[in-house]
N, C-alpha and C positions, 0 to 999 in steps of 0.2 A: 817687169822684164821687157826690154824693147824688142820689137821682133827685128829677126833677120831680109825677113821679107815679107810682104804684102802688108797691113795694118790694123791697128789692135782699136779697138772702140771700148771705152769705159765711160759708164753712165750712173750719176749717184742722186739719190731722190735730194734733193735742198727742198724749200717750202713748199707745202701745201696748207690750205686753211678748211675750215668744215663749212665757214659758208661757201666755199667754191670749189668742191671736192670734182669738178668736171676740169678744171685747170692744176699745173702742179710745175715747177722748176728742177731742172735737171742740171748738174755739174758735168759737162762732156768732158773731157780728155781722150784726144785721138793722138796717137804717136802710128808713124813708120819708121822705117829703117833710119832715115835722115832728120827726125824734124819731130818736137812735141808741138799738140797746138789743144788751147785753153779755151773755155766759153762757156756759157749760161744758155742754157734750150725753156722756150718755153715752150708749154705741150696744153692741147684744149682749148677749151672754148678763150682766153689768154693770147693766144697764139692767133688766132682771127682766122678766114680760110681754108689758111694755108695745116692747121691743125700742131706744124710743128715750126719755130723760128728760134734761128741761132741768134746770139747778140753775137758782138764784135771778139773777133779769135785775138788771141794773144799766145805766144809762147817764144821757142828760138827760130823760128822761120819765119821770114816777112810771110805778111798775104794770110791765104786761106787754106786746111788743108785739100789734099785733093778730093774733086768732086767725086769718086767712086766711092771715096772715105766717108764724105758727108753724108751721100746717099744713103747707106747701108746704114749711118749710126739714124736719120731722120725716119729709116724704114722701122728700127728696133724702136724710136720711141714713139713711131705708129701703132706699134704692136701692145706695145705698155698702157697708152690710152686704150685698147679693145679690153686691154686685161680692167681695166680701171673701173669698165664702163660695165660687162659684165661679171665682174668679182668683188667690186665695190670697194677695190684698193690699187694704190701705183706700186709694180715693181720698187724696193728698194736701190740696188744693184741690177746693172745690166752690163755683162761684160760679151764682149763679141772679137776676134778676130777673121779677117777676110783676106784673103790673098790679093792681089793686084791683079788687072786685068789684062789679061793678052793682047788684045787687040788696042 
């Protein structure tokens, strides 16, 4: 369902392996009101640093989606890696929507 307003964050577990159960691949899809965008997360020790890296967005909008969007969906698979790391598994599904920001 597209939202009317603000944006919707979907996140689907893709590979993981058991010899590197600290790393894992995530399927994002972010839509707003105007605009689906496509990509590949990876999360963990994988990801270097930064803990969490998009690869290249695709969808009907040139570019990237908005960074309020990214934010939120990079914070949810911050959180997925705490679940990972004290549960001793990756969220399957991660679905989030956020409103847009005022300011």
């Amino acid at each position: 369902m597209t939202p009317k307003n603000g944006g919707k964050i979907e996140l689907r577990l893709g590979a993981t392996t058991p010899e590197s159960p600290a790393s894992a691949e995530y399927e994002a899809h972010l839509q707003t009101a105007s605009a689906n965008f496509h990509s590949r997360a990876q999360v963990g020790a994988s990801a270097g640093a930064k803990q969490v890296e998009f690869g290249a967005w695709t969808g009907d909008a040139a570019g990237e989606p908005p960074e309020w969007l990214m934010a939120d969906a990079r914070a949810a698979l911050k959180a997925a890696l705490r679940t990972s790391q004290s549960e001793g598994r990756w969220p399957r599904r991660i679905t989030r929507w956020r409103p847009e920001p005022s300011d």
